[in-house]
C-alpha positions, 0 to 999 in steps of 0.5 A: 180530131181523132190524132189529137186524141190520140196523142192526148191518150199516148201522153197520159199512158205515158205519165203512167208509167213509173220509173221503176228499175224493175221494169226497165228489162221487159218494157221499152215504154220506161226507156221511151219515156226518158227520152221523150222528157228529154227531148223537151228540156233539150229541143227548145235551146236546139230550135233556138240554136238552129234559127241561129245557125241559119241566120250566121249561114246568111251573113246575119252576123255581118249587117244583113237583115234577118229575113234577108239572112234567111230568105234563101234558106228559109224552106230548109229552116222550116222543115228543120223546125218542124222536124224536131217539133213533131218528133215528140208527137211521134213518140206520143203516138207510139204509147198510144199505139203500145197502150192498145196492143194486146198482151202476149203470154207472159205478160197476161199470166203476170197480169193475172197474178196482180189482179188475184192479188189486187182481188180484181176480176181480170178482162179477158184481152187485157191491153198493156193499158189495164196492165200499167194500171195494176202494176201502179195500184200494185206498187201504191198497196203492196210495194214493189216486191210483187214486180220481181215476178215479172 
């Protein structure tokens, strides 16, 4: 249970994550993010797509049967499927692995400078999790001008 909680962690750190263009230079999470949404409009019509390639690589197409038109190809397409299912995990995995590291310098000197704004009492060893969370209510009170620091 705990990789399932895991990944239901890294999925809510990234639905955190503005789309900002400021923050595009310094955090890879925004770039990651975009590919992550992309790959879920993309990889349904290319795991459909790929049954199919395997069915025509059979014969399926000339009057064999689909489990026979895959039956000597079937460990590849299950691999293949399961690849480009758990490729979406991997990136889950990796915002909750980057929500729990720690902030390097100039990040938590920026941190707290927003919790100085934000009139916060800042942590001690802020994560990139407590950063993401004053950025947002940064940018709902503030605007985005505070963001032009970083």
């Amino acid at each position: 249970m705990g990789f399932i909680r895991n990944i239901l962690a890294g999925v809510e750190y990234m639905k955190k994550w503005p789309d900002e263009p400021l923050l595009y230079p310094v955090f890879a999470e925004c770039r990651i993010k975009k590919v992550i949404t992309l790959e879920q409009r993309l990889f349904p019509p290319f795991i459909v797509l790929t049954v199919i390639w395997y069915f025509y690589r059979g014969g399926g197409f000339k009057g064999i049967p689909f489990f026979m038109a895959i039956e000597d190809s079937l460990p590849m397409l299950i691999c293949c499927i399961c690849f480009l299912l758990l490729l979406p995990l991997q990136g889950y995995y990796w915002f909750y692995k980057r929500s729990m590291q720690k902030l390097n310098d100039k990040q938590k000197t920026f941190y707290i400078e927003l919790c100085t704004l934000l009139k916060r009492e800042p942590l001690l060893e802020p994560t990139l999790d407590d950063l993401i969370n004053n950025i947002n209510v940064c940018i709902k009170q503030f605007g985005k001008d505070p963001l032009k620091k970083l």
